[in-house]
C-alpha positions in Angstrom: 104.5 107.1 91.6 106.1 103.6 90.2 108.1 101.2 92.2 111.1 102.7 89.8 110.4 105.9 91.6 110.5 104.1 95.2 112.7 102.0 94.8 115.5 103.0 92.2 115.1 101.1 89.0 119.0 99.4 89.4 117.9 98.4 92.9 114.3 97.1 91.4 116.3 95.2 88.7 118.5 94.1 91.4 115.5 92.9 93.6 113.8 90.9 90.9 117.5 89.3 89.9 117.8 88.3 93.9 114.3 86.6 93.7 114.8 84.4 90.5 118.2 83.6 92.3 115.6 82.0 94.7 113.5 80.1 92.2 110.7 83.3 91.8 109.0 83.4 88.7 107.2 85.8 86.9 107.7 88.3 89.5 105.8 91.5 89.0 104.7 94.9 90.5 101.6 94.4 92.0 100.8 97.2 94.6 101.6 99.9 96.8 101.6 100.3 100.3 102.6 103.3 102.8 105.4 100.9 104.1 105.6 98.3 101.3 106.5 97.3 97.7 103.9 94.4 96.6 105.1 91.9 94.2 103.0 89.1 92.7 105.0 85.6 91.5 105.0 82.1 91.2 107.3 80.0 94.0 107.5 75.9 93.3 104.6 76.2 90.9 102.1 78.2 93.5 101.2 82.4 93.6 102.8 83.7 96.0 103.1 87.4 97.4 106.4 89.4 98.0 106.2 92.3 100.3 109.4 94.4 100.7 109.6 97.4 102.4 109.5 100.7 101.1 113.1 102.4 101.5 111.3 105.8 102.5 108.8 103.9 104.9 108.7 105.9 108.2 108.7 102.2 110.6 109.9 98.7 109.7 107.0 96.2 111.4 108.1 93.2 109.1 109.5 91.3 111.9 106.2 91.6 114.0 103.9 90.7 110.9 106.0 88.0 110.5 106.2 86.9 114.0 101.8 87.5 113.9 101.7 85.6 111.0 102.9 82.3 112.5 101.5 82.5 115.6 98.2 83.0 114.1 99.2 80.0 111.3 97.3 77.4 113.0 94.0 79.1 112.8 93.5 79.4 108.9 92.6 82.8 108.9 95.7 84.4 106.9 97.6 82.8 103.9 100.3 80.6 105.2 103.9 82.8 105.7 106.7 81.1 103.7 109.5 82.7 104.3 111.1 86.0 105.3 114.6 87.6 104.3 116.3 90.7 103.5 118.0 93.0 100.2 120.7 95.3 100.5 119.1 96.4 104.2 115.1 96.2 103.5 113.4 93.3 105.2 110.8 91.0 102.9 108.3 88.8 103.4 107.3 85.9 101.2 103.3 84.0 101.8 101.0 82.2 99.5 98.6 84.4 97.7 94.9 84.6 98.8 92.6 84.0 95.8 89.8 85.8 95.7 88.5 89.4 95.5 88.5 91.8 98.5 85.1 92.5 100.5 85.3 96.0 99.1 84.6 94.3 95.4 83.7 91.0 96.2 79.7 89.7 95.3 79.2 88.4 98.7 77.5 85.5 99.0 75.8 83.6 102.8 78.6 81.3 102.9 81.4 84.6 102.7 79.4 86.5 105.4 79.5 83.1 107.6 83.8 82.6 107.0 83.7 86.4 108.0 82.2 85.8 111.1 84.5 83.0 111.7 87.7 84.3 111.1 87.1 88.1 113.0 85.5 86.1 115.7 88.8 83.6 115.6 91.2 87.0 115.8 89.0 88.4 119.2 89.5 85.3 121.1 93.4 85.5 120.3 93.0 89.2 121.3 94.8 90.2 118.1 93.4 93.6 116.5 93.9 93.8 113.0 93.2 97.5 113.0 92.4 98.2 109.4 89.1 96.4 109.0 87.0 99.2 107.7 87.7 99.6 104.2 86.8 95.9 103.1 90.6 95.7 101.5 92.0 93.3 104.0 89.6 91.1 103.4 89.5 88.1 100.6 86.8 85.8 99.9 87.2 83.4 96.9 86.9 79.5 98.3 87.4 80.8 101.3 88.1 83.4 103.2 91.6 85.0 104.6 92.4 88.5 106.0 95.4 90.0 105.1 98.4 92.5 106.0 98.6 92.5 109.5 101.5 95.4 109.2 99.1 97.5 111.5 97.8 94.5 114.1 98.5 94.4 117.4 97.8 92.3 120.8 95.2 94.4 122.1 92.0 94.6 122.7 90.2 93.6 119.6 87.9 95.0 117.7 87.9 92.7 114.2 84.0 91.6 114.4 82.5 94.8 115.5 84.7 96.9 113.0 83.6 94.3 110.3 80.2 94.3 110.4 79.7 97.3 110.9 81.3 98.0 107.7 79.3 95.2 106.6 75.8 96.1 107.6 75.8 98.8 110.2 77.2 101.7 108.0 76.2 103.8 104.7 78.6 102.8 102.4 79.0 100.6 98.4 79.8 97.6 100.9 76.9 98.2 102.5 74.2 98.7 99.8 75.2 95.7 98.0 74.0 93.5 100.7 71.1 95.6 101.5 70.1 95.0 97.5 71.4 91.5 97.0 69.2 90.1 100.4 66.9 93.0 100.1 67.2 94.0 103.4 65.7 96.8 105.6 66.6 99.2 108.3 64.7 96.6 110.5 67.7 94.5 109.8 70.4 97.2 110.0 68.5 97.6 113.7 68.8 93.9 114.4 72.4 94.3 113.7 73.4 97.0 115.9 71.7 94.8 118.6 73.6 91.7 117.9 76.9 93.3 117.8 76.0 95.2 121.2 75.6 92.0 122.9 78.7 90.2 121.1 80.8 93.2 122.8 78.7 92.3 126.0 79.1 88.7 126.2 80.8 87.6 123.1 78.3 85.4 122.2 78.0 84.9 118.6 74.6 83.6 118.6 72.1 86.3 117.5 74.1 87.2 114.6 74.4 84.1 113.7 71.0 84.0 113.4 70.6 86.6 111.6 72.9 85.5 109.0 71.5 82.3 108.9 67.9 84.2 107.8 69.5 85.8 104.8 
């Protein structure tokens, strides 16, 4: 299905019009989501992404992405929000674009697995769930690393390090058995893991898988 489909393509060609009114270049259909239309464009000279909603989306959580988005700015761990508005009724979003690859692609290197840690362990101690870490989508490592579309989050108790590393490490998946090649790893480690992680959710100390990592 296009966004022509989605979104009607007068109201798409009106869309696009609205955001070079706004100094958006180069604006173009990027992605889509089961509550979003995903633009790529360039903003004074930087990427930036354009989320608008989808008109058949079944719930509007703009406001609270938005509203996650800058409470969570401080922290580095999602690009930074811009701006948010609306056209002809559907809310948007407008934030700098993460370069990178997501984890589900990405060649993963110590230094990736280490921001990972960081910025999972960062959204625990807020007690913000992202709730869509398993899938290695949300994900982005380039230069450094940002998680992205918190559309799903919540302020609940978190699960962000846990869910990611088990993707990462814990479970049978392509994620999975590129590490397992790449550090040549065993299921002595995937054991090691399973440990760490049980005493993170203990204690949520982060030392023993740190120490793992740092043995890679």
């Amino acid at each position: 299905m296009t966004f022509e489909n989605v979104l009607g393509s007068r109201k798409l060609e009106r869309f696009l019009n609205h955001l070079g009114e706004l100094g958006f270049e180069g604006v173009r259909p990027f992605s889509k989501g089961t509550t979003s239309l995903v633009f790529l464009g360039e903003l004074n000279g930087k990427k930036v992404v354009v989320k608008l909603q989808r008109p058949d989306s079944p719930r509007n959580n703009f406001e609270r992405e938005a509203g996650i988005l800058r409470a969570i700015e401080p922290f580095g761990i999602a690009p930074l929000l811009l701006f948010t508005g609306a056209f002809e009724g559907l809310p948007y979003l407008v934030r700098e674009f993460a370069d990178g690859e997501p984890v589900l692609y990405a060649d993963l290197e110590k230094r990736h697995l280490f921001g990972i840690a960081e910025k999972t362990a960062l959204l625990d101690r807020l007690y913000l769930d992202h709730g869509q870490m398993q899938g290695g989508k949300h994900i982005i490592v380039g230069d450094d690393v940002y998680i992205i579309d918190f559309e799903k989050a919540n302020w609940r108790k978190p699960n962000n390090l846990t869910s990611t590393f088990s993707m990462l490490f814990v479970g049978r998946n392509a994620i999975s058995e590129r590490l397992y090649k790449k550090f040549d790893l065993d299921e002595g480690f995937r054991e090691e893991v399973k440990e760490a992680l049980r005493e993170y959710k203990r204690t949520g100390r982060l030392s023993r898988l740190l120490g793992l990592l740092s043995g890679l």
